[in-house]
C-alpha positions as CSV (number, residue, x, y, z in Angstrom):
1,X,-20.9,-1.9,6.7
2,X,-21.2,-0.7,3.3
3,X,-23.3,-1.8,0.9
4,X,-24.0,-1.6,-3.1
5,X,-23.3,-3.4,-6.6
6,X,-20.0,-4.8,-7.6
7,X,-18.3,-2.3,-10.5
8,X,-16.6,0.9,-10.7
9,X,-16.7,3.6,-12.3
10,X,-14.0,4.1,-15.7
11,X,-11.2,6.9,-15.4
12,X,-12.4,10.1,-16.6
13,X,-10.1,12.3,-19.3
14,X,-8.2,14.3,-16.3
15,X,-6.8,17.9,-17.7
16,X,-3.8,17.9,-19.8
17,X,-0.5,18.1,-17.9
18,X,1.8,21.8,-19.1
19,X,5.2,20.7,-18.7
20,X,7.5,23.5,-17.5
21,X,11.1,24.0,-19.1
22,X,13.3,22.6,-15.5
23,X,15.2,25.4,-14.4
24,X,16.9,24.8,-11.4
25,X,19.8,21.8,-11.7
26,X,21.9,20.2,-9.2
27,X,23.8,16.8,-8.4
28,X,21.8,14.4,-6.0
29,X,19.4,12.0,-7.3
30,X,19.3,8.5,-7.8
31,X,19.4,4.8,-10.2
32,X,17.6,2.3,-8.1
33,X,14.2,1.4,-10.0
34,X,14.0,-2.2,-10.6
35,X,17.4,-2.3,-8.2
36,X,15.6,-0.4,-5.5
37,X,16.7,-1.9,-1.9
38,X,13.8,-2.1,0.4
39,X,13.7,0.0,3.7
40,X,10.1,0.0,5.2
41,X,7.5,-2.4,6.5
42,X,4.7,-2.7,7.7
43,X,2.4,-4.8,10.0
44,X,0.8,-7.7,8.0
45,X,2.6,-7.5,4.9
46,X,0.8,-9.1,1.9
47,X,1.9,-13.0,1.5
48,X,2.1,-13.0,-2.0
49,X,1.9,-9.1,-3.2
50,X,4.3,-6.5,-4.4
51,X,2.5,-4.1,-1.8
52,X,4.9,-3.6,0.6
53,X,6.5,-0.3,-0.3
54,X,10.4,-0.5,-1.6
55,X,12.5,2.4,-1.0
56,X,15.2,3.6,-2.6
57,X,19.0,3.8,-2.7
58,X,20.9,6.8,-1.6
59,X,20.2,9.4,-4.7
60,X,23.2,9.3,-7.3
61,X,24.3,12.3,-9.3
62,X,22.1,13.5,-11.9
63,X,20.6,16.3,-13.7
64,X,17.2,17.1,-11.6
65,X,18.2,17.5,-8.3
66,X,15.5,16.6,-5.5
67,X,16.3,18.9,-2.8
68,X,15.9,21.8,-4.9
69,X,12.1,20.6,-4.4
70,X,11.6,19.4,-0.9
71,X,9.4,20.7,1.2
72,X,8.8,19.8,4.8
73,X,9.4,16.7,6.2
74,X,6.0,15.0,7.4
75,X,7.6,12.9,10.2
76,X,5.7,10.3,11.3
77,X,1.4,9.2,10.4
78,X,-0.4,11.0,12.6
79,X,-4.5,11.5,12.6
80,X,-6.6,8.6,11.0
81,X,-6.2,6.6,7.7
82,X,-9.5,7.5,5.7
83,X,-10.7,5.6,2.6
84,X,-10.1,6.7,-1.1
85,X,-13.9,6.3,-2.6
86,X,-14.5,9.1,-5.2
87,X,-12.2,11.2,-6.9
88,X,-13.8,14.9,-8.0
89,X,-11.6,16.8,-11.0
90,X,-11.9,19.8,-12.9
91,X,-9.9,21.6,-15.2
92,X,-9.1,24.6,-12.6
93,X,-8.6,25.2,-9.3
94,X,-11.6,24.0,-7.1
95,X,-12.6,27.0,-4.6
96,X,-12.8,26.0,-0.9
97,X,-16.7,26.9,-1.1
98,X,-16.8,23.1,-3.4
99,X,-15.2,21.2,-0.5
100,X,-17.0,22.9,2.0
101,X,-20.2,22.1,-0.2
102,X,-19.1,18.4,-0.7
103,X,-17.8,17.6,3.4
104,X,-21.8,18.8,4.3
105,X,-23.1,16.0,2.4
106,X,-24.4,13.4,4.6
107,X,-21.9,10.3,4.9
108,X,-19.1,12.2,3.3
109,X,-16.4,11.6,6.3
110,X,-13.4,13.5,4.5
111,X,-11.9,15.4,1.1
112,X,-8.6,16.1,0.6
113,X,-7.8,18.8,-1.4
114,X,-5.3,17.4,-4.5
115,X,-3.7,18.8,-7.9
116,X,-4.1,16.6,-10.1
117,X,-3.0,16.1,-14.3
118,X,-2.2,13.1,-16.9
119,X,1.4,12.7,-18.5
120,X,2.8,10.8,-20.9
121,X,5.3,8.3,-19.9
122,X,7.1,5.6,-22.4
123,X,3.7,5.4,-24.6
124,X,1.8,5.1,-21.2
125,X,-0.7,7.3,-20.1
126,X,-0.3,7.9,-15.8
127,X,-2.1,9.9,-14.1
128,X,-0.3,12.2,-11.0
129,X,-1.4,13.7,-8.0
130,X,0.6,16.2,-5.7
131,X,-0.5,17.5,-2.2
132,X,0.7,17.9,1.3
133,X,2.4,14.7,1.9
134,X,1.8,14.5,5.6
135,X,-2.2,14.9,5.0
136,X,-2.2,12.8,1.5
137,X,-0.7,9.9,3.2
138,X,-3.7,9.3,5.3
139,X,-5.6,8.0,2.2
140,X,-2.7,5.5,0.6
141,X,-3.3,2.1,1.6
142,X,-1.8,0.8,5.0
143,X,1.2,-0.3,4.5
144,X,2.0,3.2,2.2
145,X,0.5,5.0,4.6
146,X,2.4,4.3,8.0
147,X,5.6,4.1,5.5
148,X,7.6,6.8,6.9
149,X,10.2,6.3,4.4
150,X,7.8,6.8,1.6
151,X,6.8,10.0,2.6
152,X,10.1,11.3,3.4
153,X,11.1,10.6,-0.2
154,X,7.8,12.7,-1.4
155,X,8.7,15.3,0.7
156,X,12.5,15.4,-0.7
157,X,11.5,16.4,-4.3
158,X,11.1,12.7,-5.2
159,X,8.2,10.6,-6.5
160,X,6.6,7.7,-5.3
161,X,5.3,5.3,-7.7
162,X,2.4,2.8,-7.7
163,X,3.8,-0.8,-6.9
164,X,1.9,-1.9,-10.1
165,X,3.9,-0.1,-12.9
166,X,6.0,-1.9,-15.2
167,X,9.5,-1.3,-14.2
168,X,10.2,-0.7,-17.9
169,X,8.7,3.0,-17.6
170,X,11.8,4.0,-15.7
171,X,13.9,6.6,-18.1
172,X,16.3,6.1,-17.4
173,X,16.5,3.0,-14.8
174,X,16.0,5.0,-11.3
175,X,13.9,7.7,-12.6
176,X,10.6,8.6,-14.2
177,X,10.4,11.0,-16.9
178,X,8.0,13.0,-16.5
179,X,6.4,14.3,-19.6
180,X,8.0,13.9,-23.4
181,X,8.8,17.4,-24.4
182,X,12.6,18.1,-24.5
183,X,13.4,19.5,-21.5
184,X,10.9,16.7,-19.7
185,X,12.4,16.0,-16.1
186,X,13.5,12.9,-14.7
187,X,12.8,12.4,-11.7
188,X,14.2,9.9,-9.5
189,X,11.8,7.6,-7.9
190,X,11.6,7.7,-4.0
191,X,9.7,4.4,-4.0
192,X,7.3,1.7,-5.3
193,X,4.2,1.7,-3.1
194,X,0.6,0.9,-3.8
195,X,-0.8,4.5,-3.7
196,X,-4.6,4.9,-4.6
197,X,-6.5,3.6,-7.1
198,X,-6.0,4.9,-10.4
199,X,-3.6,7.5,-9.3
200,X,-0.2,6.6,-10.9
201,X,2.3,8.4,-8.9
202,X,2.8,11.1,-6.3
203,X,4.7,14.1,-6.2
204,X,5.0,17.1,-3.5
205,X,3.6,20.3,-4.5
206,X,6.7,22.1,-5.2
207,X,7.2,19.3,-8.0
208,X,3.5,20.2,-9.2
209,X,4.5,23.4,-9.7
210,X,7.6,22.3,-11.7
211,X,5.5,20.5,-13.8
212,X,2.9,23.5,-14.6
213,X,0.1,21.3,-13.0
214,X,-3.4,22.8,-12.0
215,X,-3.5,23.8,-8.7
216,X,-5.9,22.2,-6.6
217,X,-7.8,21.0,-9.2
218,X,-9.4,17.8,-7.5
219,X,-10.8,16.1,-4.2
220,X,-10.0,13.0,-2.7
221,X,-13.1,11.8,-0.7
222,X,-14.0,9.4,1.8
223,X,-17.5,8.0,2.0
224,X,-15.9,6.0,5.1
225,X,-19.1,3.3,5.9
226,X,-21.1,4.4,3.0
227,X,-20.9,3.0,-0.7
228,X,-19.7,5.8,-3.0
229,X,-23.1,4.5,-5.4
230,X,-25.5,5.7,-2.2
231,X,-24.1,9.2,-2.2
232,X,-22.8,10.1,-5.4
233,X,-25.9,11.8,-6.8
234,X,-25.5,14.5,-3.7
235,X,-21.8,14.6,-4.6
236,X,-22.2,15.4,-8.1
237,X,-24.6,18.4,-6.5
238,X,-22.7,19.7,-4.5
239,X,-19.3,19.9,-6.4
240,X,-21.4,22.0,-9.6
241,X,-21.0,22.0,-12.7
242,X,-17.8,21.3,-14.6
243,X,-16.7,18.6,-11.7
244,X,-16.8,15.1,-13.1
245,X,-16.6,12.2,-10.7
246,X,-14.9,9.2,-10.2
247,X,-15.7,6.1,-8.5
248,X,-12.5,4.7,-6.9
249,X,-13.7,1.7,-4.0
250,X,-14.7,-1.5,-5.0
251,X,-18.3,-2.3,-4.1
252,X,-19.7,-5.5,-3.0
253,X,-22.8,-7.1,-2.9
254,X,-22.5,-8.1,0.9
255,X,-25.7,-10.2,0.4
256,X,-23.8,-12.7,-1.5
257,X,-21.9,-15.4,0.8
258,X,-18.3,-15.7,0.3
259,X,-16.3,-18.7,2.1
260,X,-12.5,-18.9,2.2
261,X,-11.1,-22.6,1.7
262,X,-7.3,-23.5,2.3
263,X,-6.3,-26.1,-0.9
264,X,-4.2,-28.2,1.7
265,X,-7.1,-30.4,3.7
266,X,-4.8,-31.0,6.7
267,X,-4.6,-27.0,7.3
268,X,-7.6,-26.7,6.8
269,X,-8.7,-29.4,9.5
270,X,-6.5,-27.2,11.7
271,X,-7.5,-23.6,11.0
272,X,-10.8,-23.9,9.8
273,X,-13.1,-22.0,6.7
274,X,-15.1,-19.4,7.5
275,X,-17.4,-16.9,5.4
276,X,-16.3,-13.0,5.2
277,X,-17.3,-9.7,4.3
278,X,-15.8,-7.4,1.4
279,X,-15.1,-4.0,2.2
280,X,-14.6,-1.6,0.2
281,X,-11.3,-0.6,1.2
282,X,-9.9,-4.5,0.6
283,X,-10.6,-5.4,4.1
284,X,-12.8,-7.8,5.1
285,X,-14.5,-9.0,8.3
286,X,-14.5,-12.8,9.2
287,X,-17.1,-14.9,10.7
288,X,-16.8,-14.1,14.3
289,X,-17.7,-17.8,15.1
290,X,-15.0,-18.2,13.5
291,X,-12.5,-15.6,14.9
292,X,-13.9,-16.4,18.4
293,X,-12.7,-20.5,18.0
294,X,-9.9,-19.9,15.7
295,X,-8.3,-16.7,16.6
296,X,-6.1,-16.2,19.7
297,X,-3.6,-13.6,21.5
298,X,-0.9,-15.5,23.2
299,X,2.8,-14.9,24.0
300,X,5.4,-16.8,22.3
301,X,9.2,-17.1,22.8
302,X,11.4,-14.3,21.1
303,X,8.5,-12.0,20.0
304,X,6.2,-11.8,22.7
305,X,2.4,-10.8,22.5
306,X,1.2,-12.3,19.2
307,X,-2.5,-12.7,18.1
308,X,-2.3,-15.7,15.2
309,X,-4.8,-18.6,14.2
310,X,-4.5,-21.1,17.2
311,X,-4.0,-23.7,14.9
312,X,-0.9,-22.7,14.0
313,X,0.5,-21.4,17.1
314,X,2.1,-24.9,18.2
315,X,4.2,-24.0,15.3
316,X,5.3,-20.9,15.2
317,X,5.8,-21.1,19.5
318,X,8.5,-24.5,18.4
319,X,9.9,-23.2,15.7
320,X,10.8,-19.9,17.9
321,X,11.5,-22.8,21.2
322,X,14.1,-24.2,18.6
323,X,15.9,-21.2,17.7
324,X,16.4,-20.1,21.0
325,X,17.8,-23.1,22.4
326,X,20.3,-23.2,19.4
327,X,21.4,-19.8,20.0
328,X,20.0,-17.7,17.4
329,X,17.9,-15.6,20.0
330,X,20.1,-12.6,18.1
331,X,18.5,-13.5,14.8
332,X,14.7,-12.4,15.8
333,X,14.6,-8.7,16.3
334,X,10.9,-8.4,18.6
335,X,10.5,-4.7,17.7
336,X,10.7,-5.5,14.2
337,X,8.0,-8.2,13.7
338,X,4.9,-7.1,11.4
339,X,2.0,-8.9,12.1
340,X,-0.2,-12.2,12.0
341,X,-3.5,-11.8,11.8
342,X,-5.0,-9.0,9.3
343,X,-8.1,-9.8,7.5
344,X,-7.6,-8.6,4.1
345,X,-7.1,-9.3,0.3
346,X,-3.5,-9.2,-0.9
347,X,-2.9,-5.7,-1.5
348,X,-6.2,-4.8,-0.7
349,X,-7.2,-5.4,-4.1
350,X,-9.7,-8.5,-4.6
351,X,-8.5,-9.6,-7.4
352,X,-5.2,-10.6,-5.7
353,X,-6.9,-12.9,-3.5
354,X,-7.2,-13.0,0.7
355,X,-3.7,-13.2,2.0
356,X,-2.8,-15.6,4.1
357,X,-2.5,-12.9,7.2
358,X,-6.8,-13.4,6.4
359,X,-6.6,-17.0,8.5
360,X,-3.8,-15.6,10.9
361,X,-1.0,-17.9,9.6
362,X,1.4,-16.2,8.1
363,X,3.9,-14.1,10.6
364,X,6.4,-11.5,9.2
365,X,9.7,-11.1,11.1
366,X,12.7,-8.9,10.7
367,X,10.7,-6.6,7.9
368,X,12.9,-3.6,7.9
369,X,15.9,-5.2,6.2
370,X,13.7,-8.3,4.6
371,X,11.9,-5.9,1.8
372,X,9.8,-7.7,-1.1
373,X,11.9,-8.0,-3.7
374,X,15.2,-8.3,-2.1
375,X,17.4,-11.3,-0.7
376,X,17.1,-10.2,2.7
377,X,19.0,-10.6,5.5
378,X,17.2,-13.2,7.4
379,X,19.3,-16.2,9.0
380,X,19.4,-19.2,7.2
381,X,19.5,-21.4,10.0
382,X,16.2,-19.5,10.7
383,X,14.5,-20.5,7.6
384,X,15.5,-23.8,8.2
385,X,14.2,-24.6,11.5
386,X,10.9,-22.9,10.2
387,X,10.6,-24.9,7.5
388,X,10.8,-28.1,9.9
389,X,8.4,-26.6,11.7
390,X,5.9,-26.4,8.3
391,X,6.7,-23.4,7.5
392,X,7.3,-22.0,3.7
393,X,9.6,-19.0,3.7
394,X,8.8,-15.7,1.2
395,X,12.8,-15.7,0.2
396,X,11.9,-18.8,-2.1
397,X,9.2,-17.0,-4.2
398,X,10.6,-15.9,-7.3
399,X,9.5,-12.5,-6.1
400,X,11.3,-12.6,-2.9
401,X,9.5,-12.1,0.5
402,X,11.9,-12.6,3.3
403,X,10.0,-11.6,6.2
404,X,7.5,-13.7,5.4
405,X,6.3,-17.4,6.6
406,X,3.9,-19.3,6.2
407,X,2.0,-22.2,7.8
408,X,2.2,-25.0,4.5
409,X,1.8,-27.9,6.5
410,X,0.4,-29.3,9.8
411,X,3.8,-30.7,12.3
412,X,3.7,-31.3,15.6
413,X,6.1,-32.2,18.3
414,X,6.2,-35.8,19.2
C-alpha cells in the first residue's frame, strides 16, 4: 500500500529539442485528428473519460511519410504493466552504470530507459518521449497499454498523443507538427491515448532520431508499492549529479477516510457506499465488506461470466433476457465485452472522479467498433431495451460513449 502526502512535484525545464531538416519523403500518412475513428478497447473503459485510446484512419497522402520510420512491430503486451512514479532527465545520454545504480535502490521495482526533449507546438510547450515501444507500453496506463493498435501506430513512424491535448494543436488536422523551424515535420498522429503523466506524446526511436533528440537521456521509474516521496532522496543519489527528478504519481494520505456516495438514493439503497483507498497509480481498493456483500461473479445471458455489483445484476441479466428473446442475440458480440467491475478513478486521474466501473455498474459491450468519440455501431433496439431496463447509454453524452451503460435507476421485473 503506499503511503505519503498529497502533491507532486512541478515539471522540470527538460533539454531543448534540435530539430533535424526531414530528409526522407514519401506518400502515406494521414487527416484524422479530431475525425479520428476509434479502433481499440479495453476492459473497464472509463464512464465518463476521453481515456479510451482513438485510433486513426487509414494514413492519407502527405509529405512525411511514416513507414520511412517504422521499426518493429511490438505485437501484442507481453510482461507486467509497472507504474510511472519518477521521471530522471539529463541533458545527455544517461550511461547504463546510472540505471544500474538507480534499479539497486531499495523499492525501485523498474526504469525504463527513455529519450526524452520539449517542442514547441502551436504556442504550446509538449514534452516527447521515444523508446522501444514494446517495453514503453508497459508503463502507459491500462487501457494505452494493452492497446495493440496504439502501439502498432508508434511503431509505424507515427505518434501517439495524450488524450488531453487540445485538438486545435493538430497542423494541419491529422498531424502534429513537430517543432517550428521551416522544415518542422508533420507527423501524422497514430492515436489519442492517455500516455503518462506529463509526457505529451510518444514517438519510436527512429523518429527521435529524426528529430535530433538526446539519446537516452532519461529514466522512467517505478517505485511499484512505495511512494516516490520515501525513496527519492536515494534516487537523487544514485542517478549523480546533473540528473534532476521528477515526481510523476499522485500521493495520498491513506490515513484520511474517503466514502464514495451515488447522488440517486434508490441506487444507492441497491449498491451500497463504501470507503476506498487511493493509489497512486489511480486505482483504488474498496472496502472489502463491501466488495464481499456487494460484489459478485455470475453468468448472464449473451456474455457469460461477468463479475458486476449484485445490485444491478437483475438488470443487466433482463435486459440481456429481453434481447435474446427478441432476436437480437447477433447484436452482443461475447468476445468483445470490456468489463464491469474495475475500481478506479476515471482515467486514473483523481480529479476526474471514480468511474462508475468503481461500484461495478457500468458494463461496456461491443468496444471495438463503439470508440469514445464516435457514433458507434451499437443496435438501437439494444439501447432501447437497456434503457427500460435503467440503463443510461454513453452514445447520448455529448462526448459519445457507445459501449458504455450504466445503471441510472433501480427496475425490476414484476
Amino acid at each position: 500500500m503506499r503511503r505519503g502526502g498529497v502533491g507532486a512535484a512541478l515539471a522540470v525545464l527538460l533539454s531543448a529539442l534540435v530539430l533535424a531538416g526531414c530528409s526522407e519523403r514519401g506518400d502515406t500518412a494521414s487527416e484524422a485528428g479530431s475525425g479520428a475513428t476509434g479502433a481499440t478497447g479495453a476492459s473497464g473503459s472509463p464512464s465518463r473519460s476521453g481515456s479510451t485510446p482513438t485510433v486513426s484512419a487509414d494514413a492519407s497522402p502527405s509529405s512525411d511519410d511514416p513507414a520511412s520510420y517504422a521499426v518493429s512491430d511490438p505485437g501484442h503486451l507481453s510482461g507486467r504493466l509497472y507504474t510511472a512514479d519518477v521521471l530522471l532527465t539529463s541533458s545527455h545520454t544517461l550511461p547504463a552504470s546510472v540505471r544500474s545504480k538507480v534499479m539497486k535502490v531499495k523499492g525501485v521495482q523498474a526504469a525504463l530507459p527513455l529519450s526524452l526533449a520539449s517542442l514547441s507546438a502551436n504556442g504550446r510547450t509538449l514534452t516527447i518521449a521515444a523508446g522501444d515501444p514494446a517495453k514503453l507500453r508497459r508503463y502507459t496506463q491500462f487501457a494505452t497499454a494493452r492497446s495493440d493498435a496504439v502501439w502498432k501506430r508508434v511503431a509505424g513512424g507515427e505518434v501517439a498523443v495524450d488524450a488531453e491535448l487540445p485538438r486545435r494543436l493538430e497542423q494541419p488536422r491529422g498531424y502534429l507538427r513537430l517543432g517550428t523551424s521551416q522544415d518542422a515535420p508533420s507527423v501524422h498522429i497514430g492515436a489519442y491515448a492517455p500516455l503518462v503523466r506529463q509526457i505529451s506524446a510518444i514517438v519510436n526511436d527512429k523518429r527521435a532520431t529524426q528529430l535530433g533528440m538526446p539519446h537516452d537521456n532519461a529514466l522512467l521509474v517505478s517505485t511499484g508499492e512505495l511512494t516516490p516521496s520515501q525513496i527519492s532522496a536515494q534516487i537523487r543519489k544514485a542517478a549523480g549529479s546533473g540528473v534532476t527528478l521528477q515526481t510523476l504519481a499522485l500521493e495520498f494520505n491513506v490515513d484520511v477516510p474517503q466514502t464514495a456516495v451515488l447522488s440517486t438514493s434508490s441506487v444507492t439503497d441497491a449498491v451500497g457506499t463504501f470507503s476506498f483507498t487511493p493509489h497512486a497509480d489511480g486505482s483504488v481498493t474498496p472496502d472489502p465488506a463491501w466488495v464481499s456483500r456487494y460484489i459478485r461473479t455470475e453468468q448472464v445471458p449473451l456474455i457469460g461470466t461477468v463479475t458486476c455489483n449484485k445490485g444491478m445484476l437483475p438488470q443487466l441479466r433482463g435486459a440481456l433476457t429481453e434481447i435474446q428473446q427478441r432476436g437480437l442475440s447477433s447484436a452482443i458480440h461475447p468476445g468483445e465485452y470490456g468489463g464491469c467491475y474495475v475500481p478506479r478513478y476515471i482515467a486514473h486521474d483523481p480529479a476526474k472522479g471514480l468511474s462508475l466501473h468503481t461500484w461495478g455498474i457500468a458494463v461496456d459491450l461491443n468496444v471495438p467498433g463503439n470508440q469514445r468519440g464516435t457514433v458507434g455501431e451499437m443496435n438501437r433496439q439494444v439501447v432501447q431495451i437497456f434503457k427500460s431496463w435503467g440503463f443510461a447509454w454513453g452514445g447520448d453524452w455529448n462526448y459519445t460513449d457507445p459501449m458504455h451503460f450504466e445503471m441510472s435507476q433501480v427496475v425490476r421485473q414484476q
